[in-house]
N, CA and C atoms as an extended XYZ file, in Angstrom:
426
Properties=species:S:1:pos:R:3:atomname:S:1:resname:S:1:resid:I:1 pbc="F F F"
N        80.051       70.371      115.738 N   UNK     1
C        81.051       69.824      116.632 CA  UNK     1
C        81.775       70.979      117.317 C   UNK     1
N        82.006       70.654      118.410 N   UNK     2
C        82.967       72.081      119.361 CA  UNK     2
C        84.476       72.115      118.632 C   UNK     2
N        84.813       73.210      118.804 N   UNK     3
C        85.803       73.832      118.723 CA  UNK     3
C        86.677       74.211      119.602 C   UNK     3
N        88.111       73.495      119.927 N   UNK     4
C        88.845       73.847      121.168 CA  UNK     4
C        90.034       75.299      120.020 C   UNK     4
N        90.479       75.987      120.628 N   UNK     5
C        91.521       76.885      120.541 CA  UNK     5
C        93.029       76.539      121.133 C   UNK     5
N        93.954       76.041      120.472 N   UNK     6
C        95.198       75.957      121.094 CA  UNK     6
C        96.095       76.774      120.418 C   UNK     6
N        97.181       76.663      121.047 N   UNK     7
C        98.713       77.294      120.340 CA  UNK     7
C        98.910       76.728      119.328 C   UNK     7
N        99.985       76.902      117.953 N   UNK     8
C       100.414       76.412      117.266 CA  UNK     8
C       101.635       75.310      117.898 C   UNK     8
N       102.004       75.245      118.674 N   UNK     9
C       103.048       74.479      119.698 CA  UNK     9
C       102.230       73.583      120.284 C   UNK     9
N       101.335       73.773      121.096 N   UNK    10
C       100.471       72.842      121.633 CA  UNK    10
C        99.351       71.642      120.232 C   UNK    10
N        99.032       72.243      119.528 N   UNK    11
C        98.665       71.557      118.015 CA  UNK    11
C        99.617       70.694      117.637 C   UNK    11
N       100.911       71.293      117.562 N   UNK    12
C       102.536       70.487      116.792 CA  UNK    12
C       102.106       69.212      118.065 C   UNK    12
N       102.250       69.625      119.066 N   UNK    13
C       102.150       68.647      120.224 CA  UNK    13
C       101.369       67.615      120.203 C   UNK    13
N       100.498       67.979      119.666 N   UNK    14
C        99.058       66.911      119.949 CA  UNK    14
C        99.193       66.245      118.306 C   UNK    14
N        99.517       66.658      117.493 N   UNK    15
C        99.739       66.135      115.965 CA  UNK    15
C       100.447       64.837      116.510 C   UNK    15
N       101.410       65.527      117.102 N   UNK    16
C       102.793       64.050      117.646 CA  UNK    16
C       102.527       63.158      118.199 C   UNK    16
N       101.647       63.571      119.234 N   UNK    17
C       101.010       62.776      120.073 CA  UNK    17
C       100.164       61.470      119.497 C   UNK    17
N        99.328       62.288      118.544 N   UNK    18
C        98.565       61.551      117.711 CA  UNK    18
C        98.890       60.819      117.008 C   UNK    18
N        99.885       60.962      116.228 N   UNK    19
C       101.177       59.951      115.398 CA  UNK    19
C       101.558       58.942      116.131 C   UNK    19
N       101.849       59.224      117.249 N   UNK    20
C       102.549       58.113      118.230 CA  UNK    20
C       101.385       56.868      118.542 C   UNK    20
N       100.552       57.406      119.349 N   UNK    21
C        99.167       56.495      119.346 CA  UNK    21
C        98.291       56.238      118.343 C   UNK    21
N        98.684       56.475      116.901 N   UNK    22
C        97.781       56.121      116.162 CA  UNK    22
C        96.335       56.402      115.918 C   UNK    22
N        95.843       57.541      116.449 N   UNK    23
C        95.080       57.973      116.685 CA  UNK    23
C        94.735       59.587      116.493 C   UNK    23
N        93.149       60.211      116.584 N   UNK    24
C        92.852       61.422      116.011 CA  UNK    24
C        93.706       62.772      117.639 C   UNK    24
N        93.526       63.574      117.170 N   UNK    25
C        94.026       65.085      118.315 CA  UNK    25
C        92.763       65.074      119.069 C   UNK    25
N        92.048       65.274      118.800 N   UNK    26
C        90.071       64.687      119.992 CA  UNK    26
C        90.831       63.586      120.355 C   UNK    26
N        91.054       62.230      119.675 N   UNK    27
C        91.439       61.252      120.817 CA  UNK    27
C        92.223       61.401      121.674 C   UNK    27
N        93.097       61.972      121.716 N   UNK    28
C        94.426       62.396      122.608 CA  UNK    28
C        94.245       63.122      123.559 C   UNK    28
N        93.522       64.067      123.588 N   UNK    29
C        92.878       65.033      124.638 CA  UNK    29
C        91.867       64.177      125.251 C   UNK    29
N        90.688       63.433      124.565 N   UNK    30
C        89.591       62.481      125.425 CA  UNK    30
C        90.148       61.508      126.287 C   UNK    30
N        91.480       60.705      126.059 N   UNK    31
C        92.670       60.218      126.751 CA  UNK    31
C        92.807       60.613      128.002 C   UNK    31
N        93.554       62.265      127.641 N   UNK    32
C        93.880       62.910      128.836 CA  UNK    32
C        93.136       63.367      129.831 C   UNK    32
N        91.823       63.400      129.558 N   UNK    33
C        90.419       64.043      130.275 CA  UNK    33
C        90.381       63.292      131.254 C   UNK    33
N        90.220       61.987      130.430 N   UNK    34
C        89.407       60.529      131.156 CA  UNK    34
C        90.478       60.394      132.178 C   UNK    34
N        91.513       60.242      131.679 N   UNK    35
C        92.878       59.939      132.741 CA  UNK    35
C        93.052       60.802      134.087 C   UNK    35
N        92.802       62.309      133.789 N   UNK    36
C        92.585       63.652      134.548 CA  UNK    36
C        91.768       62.813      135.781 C   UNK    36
N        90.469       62.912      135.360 N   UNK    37
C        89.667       62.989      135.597 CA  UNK    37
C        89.424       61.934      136.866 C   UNK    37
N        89.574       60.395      136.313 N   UNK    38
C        89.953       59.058      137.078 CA  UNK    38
C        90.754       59.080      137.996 C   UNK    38
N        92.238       60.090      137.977 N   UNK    39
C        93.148       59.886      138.665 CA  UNK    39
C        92.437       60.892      139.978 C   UNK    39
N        92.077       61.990      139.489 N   UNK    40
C        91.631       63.275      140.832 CA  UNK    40
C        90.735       62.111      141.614 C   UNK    40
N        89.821       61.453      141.011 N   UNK    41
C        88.595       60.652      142.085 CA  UNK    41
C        89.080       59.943      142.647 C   UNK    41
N        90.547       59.201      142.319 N   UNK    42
C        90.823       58.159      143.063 CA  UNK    42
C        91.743       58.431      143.838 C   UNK    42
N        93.097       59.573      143.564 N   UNK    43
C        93.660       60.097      144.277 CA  UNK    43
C        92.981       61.280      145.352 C   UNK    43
N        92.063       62.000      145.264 N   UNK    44
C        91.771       63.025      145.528 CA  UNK    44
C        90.415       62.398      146.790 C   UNK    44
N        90.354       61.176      146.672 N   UNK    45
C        89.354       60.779      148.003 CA  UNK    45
C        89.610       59.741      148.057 C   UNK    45
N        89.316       59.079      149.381 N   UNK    46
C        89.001       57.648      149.402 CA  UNK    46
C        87.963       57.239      149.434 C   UNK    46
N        86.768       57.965      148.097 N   UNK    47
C        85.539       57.759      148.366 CA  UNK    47
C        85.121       55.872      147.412 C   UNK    47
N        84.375       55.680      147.883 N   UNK    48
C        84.579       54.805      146.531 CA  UNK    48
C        83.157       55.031      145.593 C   UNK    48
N        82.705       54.743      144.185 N   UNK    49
C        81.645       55.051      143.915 CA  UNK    49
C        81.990       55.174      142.643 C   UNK    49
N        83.345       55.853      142.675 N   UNK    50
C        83.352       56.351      140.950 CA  UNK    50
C        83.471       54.736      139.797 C   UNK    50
N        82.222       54.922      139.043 N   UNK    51
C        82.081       53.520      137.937 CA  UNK    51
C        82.773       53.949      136.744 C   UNK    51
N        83.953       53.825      136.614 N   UNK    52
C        84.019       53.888      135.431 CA  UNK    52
C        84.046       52.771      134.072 C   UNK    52
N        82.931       53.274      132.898 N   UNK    53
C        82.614       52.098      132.235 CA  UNK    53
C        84.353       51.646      131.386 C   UNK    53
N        83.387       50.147      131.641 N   UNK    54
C        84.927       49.223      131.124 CA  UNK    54
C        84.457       48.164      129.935 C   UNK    54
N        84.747       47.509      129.317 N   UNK    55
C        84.440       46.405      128.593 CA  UNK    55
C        85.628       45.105      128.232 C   UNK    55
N        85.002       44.152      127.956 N   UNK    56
C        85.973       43.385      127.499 CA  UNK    56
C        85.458       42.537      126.515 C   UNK    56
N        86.492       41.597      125.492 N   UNK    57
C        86.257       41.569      123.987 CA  UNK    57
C        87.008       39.933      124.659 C   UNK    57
N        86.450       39.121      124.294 N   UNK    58
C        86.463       37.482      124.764 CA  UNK    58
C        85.896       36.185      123.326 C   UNK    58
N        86.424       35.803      123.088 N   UNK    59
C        85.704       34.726      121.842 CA  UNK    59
C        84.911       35.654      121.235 C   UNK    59
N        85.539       36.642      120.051 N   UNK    60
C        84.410       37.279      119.580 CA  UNK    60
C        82.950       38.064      120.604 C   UNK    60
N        83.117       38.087      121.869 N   UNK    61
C        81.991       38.630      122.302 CA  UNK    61
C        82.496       39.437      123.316 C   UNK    61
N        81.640       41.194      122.943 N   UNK    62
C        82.369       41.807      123.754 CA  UNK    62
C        81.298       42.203      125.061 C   UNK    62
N        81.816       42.261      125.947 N   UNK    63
C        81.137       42.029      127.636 CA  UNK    63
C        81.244       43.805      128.226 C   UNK    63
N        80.110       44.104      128.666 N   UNK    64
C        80.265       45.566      128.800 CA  UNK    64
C        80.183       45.462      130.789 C   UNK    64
N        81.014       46.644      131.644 N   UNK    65
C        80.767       46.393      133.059 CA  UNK    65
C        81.168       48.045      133.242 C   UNK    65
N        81.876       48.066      134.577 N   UNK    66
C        82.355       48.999      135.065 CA  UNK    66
C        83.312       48.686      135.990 C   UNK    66
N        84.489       49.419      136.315 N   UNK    67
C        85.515       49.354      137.091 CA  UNK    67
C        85.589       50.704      138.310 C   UNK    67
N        85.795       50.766      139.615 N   UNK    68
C        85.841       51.582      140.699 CA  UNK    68
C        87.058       51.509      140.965 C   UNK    68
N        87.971       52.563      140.467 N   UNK    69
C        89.870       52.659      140.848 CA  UNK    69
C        90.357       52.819      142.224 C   UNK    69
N        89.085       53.260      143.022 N   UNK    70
C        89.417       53.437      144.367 CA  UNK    70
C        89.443       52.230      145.624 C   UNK    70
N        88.266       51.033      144.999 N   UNK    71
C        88.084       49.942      145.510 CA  UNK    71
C        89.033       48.649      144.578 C   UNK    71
N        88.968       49.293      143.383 N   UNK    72
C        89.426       48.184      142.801 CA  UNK    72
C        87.970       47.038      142.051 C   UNK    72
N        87.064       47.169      142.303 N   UNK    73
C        85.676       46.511      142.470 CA  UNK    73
C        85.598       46.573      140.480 C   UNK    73
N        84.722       45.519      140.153 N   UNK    74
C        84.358       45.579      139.148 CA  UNK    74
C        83.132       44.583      138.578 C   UNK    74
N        82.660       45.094      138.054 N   UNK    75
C        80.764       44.971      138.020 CA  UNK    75
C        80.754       44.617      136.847 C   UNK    75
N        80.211       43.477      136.255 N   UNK    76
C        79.872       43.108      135.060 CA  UNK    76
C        78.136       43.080      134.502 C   UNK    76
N        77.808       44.236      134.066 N   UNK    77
C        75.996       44.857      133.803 CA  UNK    77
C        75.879       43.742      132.591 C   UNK    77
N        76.732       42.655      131.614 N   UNK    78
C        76.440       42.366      130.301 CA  UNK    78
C        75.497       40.804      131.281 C   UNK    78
N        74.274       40.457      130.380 N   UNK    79
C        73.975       39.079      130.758 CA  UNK    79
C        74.532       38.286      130.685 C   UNK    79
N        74.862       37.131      131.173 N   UNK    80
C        74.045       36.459      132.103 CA  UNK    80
C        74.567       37.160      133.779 C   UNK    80
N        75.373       38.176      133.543 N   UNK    81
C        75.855       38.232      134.761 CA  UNK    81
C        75.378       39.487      135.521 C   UNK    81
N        74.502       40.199      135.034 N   UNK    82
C        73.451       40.938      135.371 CA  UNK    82
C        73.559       41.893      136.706 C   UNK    82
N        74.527       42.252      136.404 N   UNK    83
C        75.527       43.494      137.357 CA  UNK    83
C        76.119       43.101      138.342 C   UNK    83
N        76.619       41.642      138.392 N   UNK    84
C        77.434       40.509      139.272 CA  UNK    84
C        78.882       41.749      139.549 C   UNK    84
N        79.080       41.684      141.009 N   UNK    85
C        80.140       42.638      141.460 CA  UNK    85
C        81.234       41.799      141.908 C   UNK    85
N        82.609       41.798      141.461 N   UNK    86
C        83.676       41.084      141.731 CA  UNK    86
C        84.626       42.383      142.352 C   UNK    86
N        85.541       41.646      143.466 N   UNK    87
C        86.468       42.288      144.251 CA  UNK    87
C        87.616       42.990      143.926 C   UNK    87
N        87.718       42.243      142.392 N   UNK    88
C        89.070       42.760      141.538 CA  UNK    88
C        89.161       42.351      140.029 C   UNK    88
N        89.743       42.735      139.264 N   UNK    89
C        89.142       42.942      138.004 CA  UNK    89
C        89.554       41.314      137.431 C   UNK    89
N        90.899       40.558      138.184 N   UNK    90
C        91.167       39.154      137.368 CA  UNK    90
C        89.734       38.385      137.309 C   UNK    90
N        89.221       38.139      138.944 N   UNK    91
C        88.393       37.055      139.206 CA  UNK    91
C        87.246       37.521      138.106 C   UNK    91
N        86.844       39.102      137.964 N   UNK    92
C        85.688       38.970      136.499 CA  UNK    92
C        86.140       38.774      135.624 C   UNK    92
N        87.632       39.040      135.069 N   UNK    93
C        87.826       38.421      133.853 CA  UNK    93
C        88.244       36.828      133.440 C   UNK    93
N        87.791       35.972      134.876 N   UNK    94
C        87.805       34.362      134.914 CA  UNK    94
C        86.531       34.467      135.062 C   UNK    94
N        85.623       34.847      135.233 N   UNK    95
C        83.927       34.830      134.932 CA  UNK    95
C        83.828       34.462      133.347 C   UNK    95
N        84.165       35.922      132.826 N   UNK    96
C        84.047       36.050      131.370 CA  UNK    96
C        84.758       34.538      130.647 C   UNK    96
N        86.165       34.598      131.130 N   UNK    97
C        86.306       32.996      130.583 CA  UNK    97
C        85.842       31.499      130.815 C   UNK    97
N        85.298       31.734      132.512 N   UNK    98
C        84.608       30.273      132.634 CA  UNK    98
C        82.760       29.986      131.332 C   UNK    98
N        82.186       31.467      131.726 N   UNK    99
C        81.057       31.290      130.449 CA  UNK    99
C        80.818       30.862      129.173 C   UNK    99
N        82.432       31.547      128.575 N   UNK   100
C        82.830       30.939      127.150 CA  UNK   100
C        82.925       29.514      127.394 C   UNK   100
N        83.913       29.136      128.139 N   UNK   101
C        84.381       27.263      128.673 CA  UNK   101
C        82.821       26.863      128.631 C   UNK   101
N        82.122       27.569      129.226 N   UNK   102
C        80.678       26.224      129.149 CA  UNK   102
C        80.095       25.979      128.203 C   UNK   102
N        80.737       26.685      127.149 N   UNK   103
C        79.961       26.372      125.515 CA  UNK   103
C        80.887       25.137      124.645 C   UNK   103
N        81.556       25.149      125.433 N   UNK   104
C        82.875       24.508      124.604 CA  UNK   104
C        83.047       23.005      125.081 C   UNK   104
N        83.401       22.217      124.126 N   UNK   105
C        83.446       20.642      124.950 CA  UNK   105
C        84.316       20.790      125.703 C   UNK   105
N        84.465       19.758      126.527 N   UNK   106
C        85.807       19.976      127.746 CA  UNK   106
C        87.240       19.548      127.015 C   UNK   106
N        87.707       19.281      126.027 N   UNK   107
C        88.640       19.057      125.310 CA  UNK   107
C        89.160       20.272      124.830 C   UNK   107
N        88.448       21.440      125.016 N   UNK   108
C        88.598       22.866      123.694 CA  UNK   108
C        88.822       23.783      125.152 C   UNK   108
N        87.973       23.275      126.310 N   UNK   109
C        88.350       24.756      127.481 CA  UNK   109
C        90.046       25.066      127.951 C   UNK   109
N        89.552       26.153      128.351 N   UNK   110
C        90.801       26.744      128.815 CA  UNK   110
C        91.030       27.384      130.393 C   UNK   110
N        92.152       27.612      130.764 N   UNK   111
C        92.171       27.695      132.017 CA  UNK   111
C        91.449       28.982      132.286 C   UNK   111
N        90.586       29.340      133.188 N   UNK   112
C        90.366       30.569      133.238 CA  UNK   112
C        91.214       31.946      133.981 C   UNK   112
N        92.212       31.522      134.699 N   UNK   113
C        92.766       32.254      134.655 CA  UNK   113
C        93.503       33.568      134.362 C   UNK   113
N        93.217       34.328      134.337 N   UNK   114
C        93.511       36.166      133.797 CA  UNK   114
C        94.143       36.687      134.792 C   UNK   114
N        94.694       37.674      133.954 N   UNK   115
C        94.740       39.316      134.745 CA  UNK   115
C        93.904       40.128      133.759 C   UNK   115
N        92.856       40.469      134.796 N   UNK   116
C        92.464       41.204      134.593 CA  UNK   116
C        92.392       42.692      134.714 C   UNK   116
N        93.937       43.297      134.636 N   UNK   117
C        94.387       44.611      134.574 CA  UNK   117
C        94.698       44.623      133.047 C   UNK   117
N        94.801       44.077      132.546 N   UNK   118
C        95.005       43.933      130.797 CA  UNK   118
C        93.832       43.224      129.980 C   UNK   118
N        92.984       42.726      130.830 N   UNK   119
C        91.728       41.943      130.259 CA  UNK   119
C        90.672       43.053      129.664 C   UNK   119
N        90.278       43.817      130.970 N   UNK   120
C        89.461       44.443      130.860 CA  UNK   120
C        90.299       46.174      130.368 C   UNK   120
N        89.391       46.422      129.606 N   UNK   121
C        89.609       47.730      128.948 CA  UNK   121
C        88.738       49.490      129.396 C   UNK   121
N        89.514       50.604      129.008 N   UNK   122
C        88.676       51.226      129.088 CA  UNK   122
C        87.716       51.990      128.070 C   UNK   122
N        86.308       52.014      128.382 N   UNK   123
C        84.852       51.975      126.929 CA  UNK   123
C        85.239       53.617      126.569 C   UNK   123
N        86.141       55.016      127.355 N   UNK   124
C        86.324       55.831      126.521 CA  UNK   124
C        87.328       55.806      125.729 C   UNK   124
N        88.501       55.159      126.168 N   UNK   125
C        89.962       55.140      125.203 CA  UNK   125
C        90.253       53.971      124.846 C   UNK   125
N        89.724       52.871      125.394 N   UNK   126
C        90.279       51.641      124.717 CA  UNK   126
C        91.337       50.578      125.385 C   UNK   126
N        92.264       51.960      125.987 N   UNK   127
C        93.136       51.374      126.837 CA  UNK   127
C        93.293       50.788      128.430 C   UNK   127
N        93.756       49.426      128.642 N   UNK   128
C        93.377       48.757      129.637 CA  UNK   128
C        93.323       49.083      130.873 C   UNK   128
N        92.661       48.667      132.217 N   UNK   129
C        92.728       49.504      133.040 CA  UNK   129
C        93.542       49.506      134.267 C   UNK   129
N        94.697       48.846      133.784 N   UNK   130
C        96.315       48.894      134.404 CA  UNK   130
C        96.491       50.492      134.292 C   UNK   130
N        95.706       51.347      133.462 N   UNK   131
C        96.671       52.861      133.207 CA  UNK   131
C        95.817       53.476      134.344 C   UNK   131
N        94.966       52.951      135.108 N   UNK   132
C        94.070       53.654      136.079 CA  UNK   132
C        95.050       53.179      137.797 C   UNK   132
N        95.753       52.350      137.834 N   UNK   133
C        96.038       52.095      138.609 CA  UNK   133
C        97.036       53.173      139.481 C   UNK   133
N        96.351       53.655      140.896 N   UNK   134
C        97.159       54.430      141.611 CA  UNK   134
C        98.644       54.518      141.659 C   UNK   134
N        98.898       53.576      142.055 N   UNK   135
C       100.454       53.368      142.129 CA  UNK   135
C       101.602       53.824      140.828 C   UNK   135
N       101.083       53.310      139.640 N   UNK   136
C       101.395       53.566      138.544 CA  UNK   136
C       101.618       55.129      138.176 C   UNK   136
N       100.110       55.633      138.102 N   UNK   137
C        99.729       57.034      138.174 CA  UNK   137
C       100.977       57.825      139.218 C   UNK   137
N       100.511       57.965      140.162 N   UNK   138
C       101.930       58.432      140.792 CA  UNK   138
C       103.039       58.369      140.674 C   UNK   138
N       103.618       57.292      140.463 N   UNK   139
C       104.944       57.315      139.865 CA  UNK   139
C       105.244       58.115      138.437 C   UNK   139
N       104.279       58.117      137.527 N   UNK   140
C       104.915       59.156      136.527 CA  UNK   140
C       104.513       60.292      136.842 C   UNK   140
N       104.004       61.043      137.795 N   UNK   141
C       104.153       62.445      137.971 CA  UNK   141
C       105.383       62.577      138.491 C   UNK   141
N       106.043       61.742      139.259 N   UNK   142
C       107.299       62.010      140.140 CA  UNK   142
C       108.465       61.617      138.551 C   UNK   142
């Protein structure tokens, strides 16, 4: 496994960090990478393209896709929906719930309705992909 080199201050840092989120000092930095990383592509062009993988966890079944922070676009690769591209992340995460509804008698469904900025997650950290959102992002650098 690699070996990063930090300060004893920057370590104290990331210990804390790690305490706070519940989580390992690799997780905390893989966090910050992914976050780095997402924010430069989406701030740093108006290209669109960048997929970043996403998933979501629905009646026990978890649904694997991808999310584009620059379009907003989000692609669901899991079957039956076989890389079906939606405009924004709610309307796929009312996909994911109308599929479950068709297994279910009509007495047991549910509205499908979502937001899908809290639905869908992100497959390196876990965390949803409201933390990718431009607007957001900018405001805590300021």
């Amino acid at each position: 496994m690699p070996h990063v080199e930090v300060s004893q201050d920057s370590d104290h840092q990331l210990a804390l960090l790690a305490r706070w989120e519940g989580c390992s000092k690799g997780e905390i930095i893989a966090r910050l990478l992914t976050r780095l990383s997402v924010e430069e592509s989406s701030l740093g062009s108006a290209k669109a393209g960048v997929k970043v993988p996403v998933y979501a966890n629905y009646k026990k079944q978890r649904v694997e896709g991808w999310f584009d922070p620059a379009t907003h676009m989000l692609g669901i690769v899991s079957p039956p929906w076989d890389g079906q591209v939606f405009d924004d992340p709610s309307p796929a995460a009312g996909a994911v719930v109308e599929r479950a509804n068709s297994l279910l008698p009509l007495e047991k469904r549910v509205s499908i309705s979502r937001n899908g900025w809290i639905f869908w997650r992100l497959t390196a950290t876990g965390e949803q992909i409201q933390s990718l959102r431009i607007g957001k992002a900018a405001e805590q650098r300021s």
